[in-house]
matplotlib code that plots the C-alpha trace (Angstrom):
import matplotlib.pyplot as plt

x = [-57.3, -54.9, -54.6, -51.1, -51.7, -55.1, -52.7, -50.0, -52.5, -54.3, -50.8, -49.0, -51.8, -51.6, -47.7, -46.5, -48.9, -46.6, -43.4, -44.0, -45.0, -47.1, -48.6, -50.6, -51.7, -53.1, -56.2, -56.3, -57.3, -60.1, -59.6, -60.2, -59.3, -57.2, -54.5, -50.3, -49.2, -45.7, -43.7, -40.2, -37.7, -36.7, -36.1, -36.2, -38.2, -40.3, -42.3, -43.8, -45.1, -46.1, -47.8, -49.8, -51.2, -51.3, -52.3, -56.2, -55.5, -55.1, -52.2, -50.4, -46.2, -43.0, -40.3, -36.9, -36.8, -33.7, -35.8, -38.3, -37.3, -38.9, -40.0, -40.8, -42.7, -45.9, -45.8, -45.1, -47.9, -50.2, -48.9, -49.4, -45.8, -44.9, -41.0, -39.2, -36.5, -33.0, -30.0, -28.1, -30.3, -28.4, -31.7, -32.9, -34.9, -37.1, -38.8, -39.3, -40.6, -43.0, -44.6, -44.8, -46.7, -48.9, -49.8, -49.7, -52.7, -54.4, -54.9, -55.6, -58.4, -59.7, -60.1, -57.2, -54.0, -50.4, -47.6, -44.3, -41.6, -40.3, -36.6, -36.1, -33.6, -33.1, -29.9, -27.8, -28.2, -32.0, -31.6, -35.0, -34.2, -35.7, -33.3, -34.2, -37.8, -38.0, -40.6, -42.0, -45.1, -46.0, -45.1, -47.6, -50.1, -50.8, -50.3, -53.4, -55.0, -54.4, -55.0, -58.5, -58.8, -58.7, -62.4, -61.2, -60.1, -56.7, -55.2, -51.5, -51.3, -47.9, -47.2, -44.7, -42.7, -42.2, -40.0, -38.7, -35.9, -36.9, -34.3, -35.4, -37.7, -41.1, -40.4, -42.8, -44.1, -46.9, -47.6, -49.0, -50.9, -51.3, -54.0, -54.3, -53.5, -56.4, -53.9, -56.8, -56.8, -53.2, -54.5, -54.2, -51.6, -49.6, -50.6, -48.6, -45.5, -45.2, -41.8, -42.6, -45.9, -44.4, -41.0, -44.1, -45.9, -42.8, -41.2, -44.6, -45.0, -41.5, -43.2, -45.8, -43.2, -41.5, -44.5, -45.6, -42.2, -39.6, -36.7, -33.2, -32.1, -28.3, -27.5, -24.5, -26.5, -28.6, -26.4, -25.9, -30.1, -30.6, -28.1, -30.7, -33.4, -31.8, -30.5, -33.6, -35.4, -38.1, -39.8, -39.3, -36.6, -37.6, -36.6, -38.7, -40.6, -44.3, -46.1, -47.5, -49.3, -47.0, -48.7, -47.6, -44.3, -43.8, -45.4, -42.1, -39.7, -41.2, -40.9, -37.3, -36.0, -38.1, -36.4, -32.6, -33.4, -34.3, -31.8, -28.6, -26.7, -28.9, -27.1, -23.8, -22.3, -23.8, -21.8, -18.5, -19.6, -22.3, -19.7, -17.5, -19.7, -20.9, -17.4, -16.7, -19.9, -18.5, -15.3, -16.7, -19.1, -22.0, -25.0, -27.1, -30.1, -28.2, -27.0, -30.1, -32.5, -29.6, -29.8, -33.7, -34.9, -36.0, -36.8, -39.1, -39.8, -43.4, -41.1, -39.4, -42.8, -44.3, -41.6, -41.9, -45.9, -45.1, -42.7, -45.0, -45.7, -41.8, -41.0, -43.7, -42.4, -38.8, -40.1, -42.6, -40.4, -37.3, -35.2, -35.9, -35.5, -31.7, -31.0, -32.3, -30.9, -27.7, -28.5, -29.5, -27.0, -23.7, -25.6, -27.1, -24.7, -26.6, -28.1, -31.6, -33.1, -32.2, -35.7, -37.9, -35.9, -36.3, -39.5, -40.4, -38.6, -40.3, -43.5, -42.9, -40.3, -41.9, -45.6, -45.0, -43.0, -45.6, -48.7, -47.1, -49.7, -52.8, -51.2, -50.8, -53.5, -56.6, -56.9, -56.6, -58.1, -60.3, -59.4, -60.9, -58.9, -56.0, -56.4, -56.8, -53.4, -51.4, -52.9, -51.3, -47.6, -46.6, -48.1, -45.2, -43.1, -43.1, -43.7, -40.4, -38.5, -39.9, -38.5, -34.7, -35.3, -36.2, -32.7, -30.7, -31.5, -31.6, -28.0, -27.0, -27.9, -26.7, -23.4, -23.4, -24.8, -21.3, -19.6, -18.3, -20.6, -21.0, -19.0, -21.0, -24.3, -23.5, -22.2, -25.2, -27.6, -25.7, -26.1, -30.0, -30.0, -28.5, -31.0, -33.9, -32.2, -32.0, -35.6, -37.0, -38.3]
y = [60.1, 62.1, 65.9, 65.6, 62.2, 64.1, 67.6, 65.1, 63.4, 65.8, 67.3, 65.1, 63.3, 66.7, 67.6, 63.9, 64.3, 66.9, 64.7, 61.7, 61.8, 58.6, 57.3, 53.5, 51.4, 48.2, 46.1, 49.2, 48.2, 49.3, 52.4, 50.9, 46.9, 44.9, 44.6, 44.3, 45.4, 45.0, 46.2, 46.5, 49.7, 50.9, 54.2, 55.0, 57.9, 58.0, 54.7, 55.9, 59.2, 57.2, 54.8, 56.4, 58.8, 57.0, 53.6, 54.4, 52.8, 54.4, 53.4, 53.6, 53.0, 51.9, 54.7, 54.1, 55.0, 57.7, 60.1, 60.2, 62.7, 65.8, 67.8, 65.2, 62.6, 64.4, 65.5, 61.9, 60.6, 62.6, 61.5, 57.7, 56.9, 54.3, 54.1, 50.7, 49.9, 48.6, 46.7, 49.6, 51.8, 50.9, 50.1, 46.7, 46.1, 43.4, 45.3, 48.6, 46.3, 44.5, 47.7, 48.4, 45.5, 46.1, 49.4, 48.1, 45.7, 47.8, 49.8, 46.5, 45.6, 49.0, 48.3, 50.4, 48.6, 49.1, 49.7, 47.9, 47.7, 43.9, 44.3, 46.9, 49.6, 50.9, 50.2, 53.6, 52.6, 52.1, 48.3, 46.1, 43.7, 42.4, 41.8, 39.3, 39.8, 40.3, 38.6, 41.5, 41.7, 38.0, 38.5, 41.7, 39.9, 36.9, 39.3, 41.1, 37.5, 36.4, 39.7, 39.3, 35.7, 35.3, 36.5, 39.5, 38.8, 39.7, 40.1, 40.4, 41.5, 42.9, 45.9, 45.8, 49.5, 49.6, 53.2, 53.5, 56.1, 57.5, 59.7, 61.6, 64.1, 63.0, 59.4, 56.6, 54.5, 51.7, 50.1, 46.4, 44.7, 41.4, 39.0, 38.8, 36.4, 35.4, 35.1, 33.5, 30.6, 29.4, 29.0, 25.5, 25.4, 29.0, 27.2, 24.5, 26.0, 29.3, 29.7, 27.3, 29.1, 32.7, 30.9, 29.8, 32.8, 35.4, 32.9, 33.1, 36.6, 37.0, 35.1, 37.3, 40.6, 39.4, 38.8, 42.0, 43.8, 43.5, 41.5, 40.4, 37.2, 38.3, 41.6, 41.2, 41.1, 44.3, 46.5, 44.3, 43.9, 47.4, 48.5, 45.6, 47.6, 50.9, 49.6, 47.4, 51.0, 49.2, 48.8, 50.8, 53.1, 56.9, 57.5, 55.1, 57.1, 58.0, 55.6, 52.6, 52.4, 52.1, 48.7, 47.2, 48.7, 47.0, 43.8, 44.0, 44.3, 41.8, 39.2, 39.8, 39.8, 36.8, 35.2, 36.6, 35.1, 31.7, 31.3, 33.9, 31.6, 32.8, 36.2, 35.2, 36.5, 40.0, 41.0, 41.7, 43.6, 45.9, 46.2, 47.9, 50.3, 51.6, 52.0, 53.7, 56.1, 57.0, 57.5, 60.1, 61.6, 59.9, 58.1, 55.6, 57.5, 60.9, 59.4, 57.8, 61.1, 63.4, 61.8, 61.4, 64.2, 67.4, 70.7, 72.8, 76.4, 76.2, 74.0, 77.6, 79.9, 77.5, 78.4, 82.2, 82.2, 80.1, 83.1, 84.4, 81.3, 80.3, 83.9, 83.1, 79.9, 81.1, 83.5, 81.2, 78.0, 78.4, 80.4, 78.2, 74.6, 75.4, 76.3, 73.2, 71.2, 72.3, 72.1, 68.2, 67.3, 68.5, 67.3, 63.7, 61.1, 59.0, 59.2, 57.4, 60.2, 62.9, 63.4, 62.5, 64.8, 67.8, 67.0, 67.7, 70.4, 72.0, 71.0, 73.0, 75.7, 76.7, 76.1, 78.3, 81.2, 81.3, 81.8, 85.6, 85.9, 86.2, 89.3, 91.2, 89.5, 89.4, 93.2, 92.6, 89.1, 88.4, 85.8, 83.3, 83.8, 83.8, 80.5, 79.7, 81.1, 79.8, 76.1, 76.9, 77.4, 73.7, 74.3, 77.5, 75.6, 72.4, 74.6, 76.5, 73.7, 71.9, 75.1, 74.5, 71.1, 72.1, 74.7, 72.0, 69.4, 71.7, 72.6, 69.2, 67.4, 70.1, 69.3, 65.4, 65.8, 67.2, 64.7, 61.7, 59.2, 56.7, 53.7, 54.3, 54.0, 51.0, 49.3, 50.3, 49.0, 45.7, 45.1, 45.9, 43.1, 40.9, 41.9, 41.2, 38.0, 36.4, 37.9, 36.5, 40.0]
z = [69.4, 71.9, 70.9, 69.5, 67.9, 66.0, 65.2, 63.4, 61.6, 60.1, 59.4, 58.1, 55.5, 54.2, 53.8, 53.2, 49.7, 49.1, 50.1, 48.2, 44.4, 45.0, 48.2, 47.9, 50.6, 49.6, 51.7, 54.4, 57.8, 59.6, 62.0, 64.9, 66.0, 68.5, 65.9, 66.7, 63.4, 62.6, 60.0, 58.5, 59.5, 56.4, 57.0, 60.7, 61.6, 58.3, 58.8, 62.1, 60.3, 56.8, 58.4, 61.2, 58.7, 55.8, 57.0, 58.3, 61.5, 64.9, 66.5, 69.1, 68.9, 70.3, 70.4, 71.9, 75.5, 75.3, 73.5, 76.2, 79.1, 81.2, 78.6, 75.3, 77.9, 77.6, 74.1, 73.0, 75.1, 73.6, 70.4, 70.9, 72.0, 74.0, 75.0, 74.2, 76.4, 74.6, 76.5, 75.3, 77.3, 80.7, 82.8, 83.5, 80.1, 81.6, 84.5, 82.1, 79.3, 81.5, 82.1, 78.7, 77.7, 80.5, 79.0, 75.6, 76.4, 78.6, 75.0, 72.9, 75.0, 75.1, 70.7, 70.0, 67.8, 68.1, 65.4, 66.6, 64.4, 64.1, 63.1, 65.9, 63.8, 60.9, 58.4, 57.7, 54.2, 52.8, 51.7, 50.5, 52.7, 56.1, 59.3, 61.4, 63.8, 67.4, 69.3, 71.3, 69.5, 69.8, 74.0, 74.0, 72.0, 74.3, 77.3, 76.6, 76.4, 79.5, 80.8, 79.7, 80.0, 76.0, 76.4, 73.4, 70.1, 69.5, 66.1, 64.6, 60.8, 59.0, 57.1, 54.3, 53.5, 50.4, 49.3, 46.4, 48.2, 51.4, 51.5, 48.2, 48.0, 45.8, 46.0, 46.1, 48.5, 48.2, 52.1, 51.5, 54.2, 54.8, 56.0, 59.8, 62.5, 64.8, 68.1, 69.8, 67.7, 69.4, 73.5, 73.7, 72.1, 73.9, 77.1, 76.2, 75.3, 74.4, 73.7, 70.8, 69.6, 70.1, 67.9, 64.8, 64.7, 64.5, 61.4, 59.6, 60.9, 59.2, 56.0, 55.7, 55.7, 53.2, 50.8, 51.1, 50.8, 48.4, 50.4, 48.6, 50.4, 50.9, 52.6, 50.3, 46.8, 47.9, 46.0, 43.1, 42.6, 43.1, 40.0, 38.1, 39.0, 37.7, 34.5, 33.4, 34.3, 35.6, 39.2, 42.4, 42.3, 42.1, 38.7, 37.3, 34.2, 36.3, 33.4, 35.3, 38.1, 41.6, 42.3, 39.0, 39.3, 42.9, 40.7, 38.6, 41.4, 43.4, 40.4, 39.3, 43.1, 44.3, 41.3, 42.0, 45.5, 44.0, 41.4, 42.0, 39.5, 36.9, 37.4, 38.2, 34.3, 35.5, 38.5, 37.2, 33.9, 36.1, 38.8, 36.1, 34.8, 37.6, 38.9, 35.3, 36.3, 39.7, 38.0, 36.1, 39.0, 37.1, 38.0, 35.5, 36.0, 35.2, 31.7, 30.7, 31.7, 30.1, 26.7, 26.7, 27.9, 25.7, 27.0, 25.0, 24.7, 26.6, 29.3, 30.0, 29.6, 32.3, 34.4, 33.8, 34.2, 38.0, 38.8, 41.3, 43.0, 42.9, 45.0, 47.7, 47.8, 48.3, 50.9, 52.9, 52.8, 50.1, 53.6, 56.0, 54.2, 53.1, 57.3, 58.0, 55.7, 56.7, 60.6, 59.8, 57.5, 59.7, 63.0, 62.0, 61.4, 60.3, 56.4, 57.3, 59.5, 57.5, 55.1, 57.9, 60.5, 57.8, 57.2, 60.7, 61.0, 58.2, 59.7, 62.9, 62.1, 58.6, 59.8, 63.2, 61.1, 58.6, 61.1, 60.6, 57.7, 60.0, 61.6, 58.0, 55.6, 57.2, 56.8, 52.9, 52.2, 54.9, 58.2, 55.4, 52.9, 54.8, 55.8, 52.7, 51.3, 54.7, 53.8, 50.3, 51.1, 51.2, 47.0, 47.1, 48.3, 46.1, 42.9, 44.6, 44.5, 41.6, 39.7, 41.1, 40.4, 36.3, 36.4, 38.2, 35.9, 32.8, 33.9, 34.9, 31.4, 29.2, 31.1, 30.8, 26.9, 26.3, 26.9, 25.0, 26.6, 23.5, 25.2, 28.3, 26.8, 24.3, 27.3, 29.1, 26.4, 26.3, 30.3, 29.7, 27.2, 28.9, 32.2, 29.4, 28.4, 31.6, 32.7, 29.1, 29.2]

ax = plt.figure().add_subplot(projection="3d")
ax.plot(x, y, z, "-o")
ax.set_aspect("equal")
plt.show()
């Protein structure tokens, strides 16, 4: 591992525990291999983090080339990034990209692996759906062969992404990988035609994506299933009650979209009568999951002793990462126009601006708690800081419910309970 590449890592397994409620990856590969994995762009800067941390393997990956410049060029190489040039880019894409793939095998056949992301962006929305695959990783793959005369084995495996909201702080995520494709299995018939084999392999590339992520068929109906998944309160999204495991929880989604895909008549009765009420919710600057947690949850009198006996944790967390979140979260927010970068972009920034601010400690504490201990208490501020904002969370929420109990909700929730019926009914659930 390159310096920077090593200093993320070690990072970001820590701080992304504190990010995400629940991190799974299912059939992890091994650290090292000639693998091309490719995955699905969910939520733009995020997946490059998740995965190369989270993942086990040690890859190298594909950035867009107008990032790169003077000062970020040697950074990023020392953190594994490759630039990716893009028509829109203005340079001629074919002559940079060559040279790309001719780096990118020269670090295959040194029994390193590559993360490429297949669809090539990211939506401004985060949709479960997969856009159509470019064939990059297939053309880098069998460059590498013929670079070494197919004498190395050379493998391509996919990586579903699987949030359920990246954009939400202590979400889920389960990363699914597949079985892999032996690329060396395919010279006779690359030699042939390769236009042909590179077409095969990126459609059951493409097939293997989409069994290991959830995928709704119609870019259309990806509002539609999501508002199933919210009302049958079941599955992926983040408010999901933390009672089943993540895996059996993606189990659920998986089923009920794979069978929306196959049979969309089945839910044809459902669109209008969900469309209404959640245009009755917005109506009312509501959301499903606020009305169902408002009338279900209970606070009780050791929820609000907790919350006095954390007080000394909640201040240090307000001093060592409560002052500088809120700047950046308004920096972000008014300077990225687009939704989708926004958590990983403050997560980053957190990393760096927080992290570097807070080195202040081994100037004062050392002299009080030893240079040991104050390791010890710096590696604890992401802990203020999450039992920091855990705490707003509690008052938010507290505040929030006590505001929606109030109302006169009863037609909401009986029509509520009659949609979830009717989910059941159709599900046979």
């Amino acid at each position: 591992m390159r310096f920077f590449y090593f200093l993320f890592y070690l990072v970001l397994v820590y701080t992304l525990r504190f990010y995400f409620r629940h991190i799974k990856v299912i059939n992890k590969p091994k650290r090292f291999s000639r693998t091309i994995y490719v995955s699905n762009h969910p939520a733009a800067f995020m997946d490059p983090l998740l995965i190369a941390s989270c993942n086990r393997a040690v890859v190298f990956f594909m950035t867009r080339s107008d990032v790169f410049n003077a000062f970020t060029r040697p950074i990023f190489w020392t953190a594994h990034m490759l630039p990716i040039y893009r028509q829109r880019d203005g340079v001629d894409t074919k002559i940079k990209n060559l040279e790309v793939f001719r780096k990118s095998s020269e670090i295959l056949l040194r029994n390193r692996s590559l993360l490429v992301f297949g669809e090539g962006v990211s939506d401004d929305d985060f949709v479960r759906r997969l856009k159509p695959l470019k064939k990059g990783a297939l053309r880098i793959g069998f460059t590498a062969l013929e670079a070494c005369d197919w004498k190395k084995d050379i493998y391509l495996a996919a990586v579903g992404c699987n949030y359920s909201d990246p954009a939400k702080y202590r979400s889920d995520v389960l990363l699914k990988n597949s079985e892999k494709i032996h690329l060396n299995l395919y010279r006779k018939e690359f030699e042939e035609n390769p236009n042909k084999v590179i077409k095969q392999l990126t459609d059951r590339l493409e097939e293997l994506l989409k069994a290991n992520m959830i995928h709704v068929d119609n870019l259309e109906d990806t509002t539609f299933t999501e508002r199933l998944l919210h009302l049958s309160r079941k599955g992926m999204p983040k408010f999901i009650e933390d009672t089943d495991t993540l895996e059996h929880r993606w189990d659920l989604t998986k089923k009920l979209i794979d069978d929306f895909n196959a049979n969309p008549s089945k839910y044809e009765s459902l669109k209008s009568p969900i469309h209404n009420y959640f245009e009755k919710l917005e109506a009312r600057d509501l959301t499903d999951g606020e009305i169902y947690d408002a009338k279900q949850s209970s606070v009780k009198v050791s929820d609000f002793i907790f919350q006095f006996l954390k007080l000394p944790v909640i201040l240090l967390g307000a001093l060592h990462c409560g002052i500088f979140y809120y700047s950046i979260k308004a920096y972000v927010e008014s300077n990225f126009s687009r939704p989708v970068f926004w958590g990983s972009t403050k997560l980053v920034m957190m990393i760096f601006i927080c992290g570097l601010s807070n080195l202040a400690v081994f100037f004062v504490l050392p002299k009080y708690i030893g240079f040991w201990g104050t390791v010890v208490y710096f590696l604890t501020v992401p802990l203020m800081g999450f039992v920091f904002h855990s705490s707003l969370v509690f008052w938010r929420d507290l505040k929030r419910n006590n505001k929606i109990n109030a109302m006169n909700l009863s037609v909401l929730l009986e029509e509520r309970l009659t949609l979830r019926n009717k989910i059941a009914e159709i599900t046979n659930e």
